[in-house]
C-alpha positions in Angstrom: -3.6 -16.8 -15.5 -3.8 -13.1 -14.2 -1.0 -10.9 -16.3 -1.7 -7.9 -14.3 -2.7 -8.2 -11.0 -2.5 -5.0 -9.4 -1.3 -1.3 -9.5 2.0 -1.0 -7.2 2.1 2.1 -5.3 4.5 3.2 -3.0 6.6 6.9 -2.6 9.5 5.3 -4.6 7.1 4.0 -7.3 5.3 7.7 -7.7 8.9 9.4 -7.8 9.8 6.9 -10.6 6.4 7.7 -12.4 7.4 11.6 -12.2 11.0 11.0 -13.2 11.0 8.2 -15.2 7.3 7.9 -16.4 7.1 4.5 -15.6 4.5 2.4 -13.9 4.5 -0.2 -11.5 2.3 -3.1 -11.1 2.4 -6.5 -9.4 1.8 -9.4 -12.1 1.4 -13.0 -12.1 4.3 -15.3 -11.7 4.2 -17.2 -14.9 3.4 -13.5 -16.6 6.3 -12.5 -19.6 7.5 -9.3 -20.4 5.9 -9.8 -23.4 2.5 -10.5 -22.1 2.9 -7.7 -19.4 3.6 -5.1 -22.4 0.6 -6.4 -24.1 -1.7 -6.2 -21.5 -1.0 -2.7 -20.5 -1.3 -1.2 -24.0 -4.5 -2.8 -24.3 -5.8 -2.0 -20.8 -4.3 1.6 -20.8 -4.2 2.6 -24.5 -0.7 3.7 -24.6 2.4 2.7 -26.3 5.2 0.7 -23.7 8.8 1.1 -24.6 10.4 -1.4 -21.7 9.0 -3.4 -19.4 11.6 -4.6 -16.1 10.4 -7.2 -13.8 11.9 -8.3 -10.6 11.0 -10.8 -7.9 10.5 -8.3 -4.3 11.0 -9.8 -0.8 7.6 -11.0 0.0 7.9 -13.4 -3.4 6.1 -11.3 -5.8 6.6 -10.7 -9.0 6.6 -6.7 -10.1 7.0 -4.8 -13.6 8.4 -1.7 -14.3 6.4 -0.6 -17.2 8.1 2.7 -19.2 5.5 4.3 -21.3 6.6 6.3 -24.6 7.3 10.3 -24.2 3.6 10.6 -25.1 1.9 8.9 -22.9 2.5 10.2 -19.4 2.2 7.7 -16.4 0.7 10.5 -14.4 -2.4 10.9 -16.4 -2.7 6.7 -16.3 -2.5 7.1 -12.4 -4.9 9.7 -12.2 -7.7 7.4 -14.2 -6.9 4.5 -11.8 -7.8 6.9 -8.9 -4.3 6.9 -7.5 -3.8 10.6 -7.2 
């Protein structure tokens, strides 16, 4: 089973990474918020304080991932080429 599928970017998702310094990613259907905090701290190297998942209109499955104060989602971006 794939945990984290993909990086979701969109304009809301990059003003939520400045404001909120959270990330977004699109994640397998059976994934956990447990397994998607997991998976980002060992893919990223950062500390996750909250992880939100929703299902969006096309049937996905999505997670909001809030990194701690000292990790910044920005830098994280910037390594996966996004900005």
């Amino acid at each position: 089973m794939d945990v984290i599928k993909y990086p979701f970017i969109t304009e809301k998702a990059t003003l939520s990474m400045e404001k909120n310094n959270t990330l977004q990613f699109l994640v397998g259907m059976q994934a956990r918020k447990e397994q998607i905090k997991k998976a980002v701290e060992n893919m990223y190297n950062v500390k996750v304080v909250k992880v939100t998942t929703m299902i969006t209109a096309k049937g996905e499955k999505k997670a909001l991932v809030t990194l701690s104060a000292e990790n910044s989602a920005e830098e994280i971006a910037s390594r996966l080429g996004i900005f």
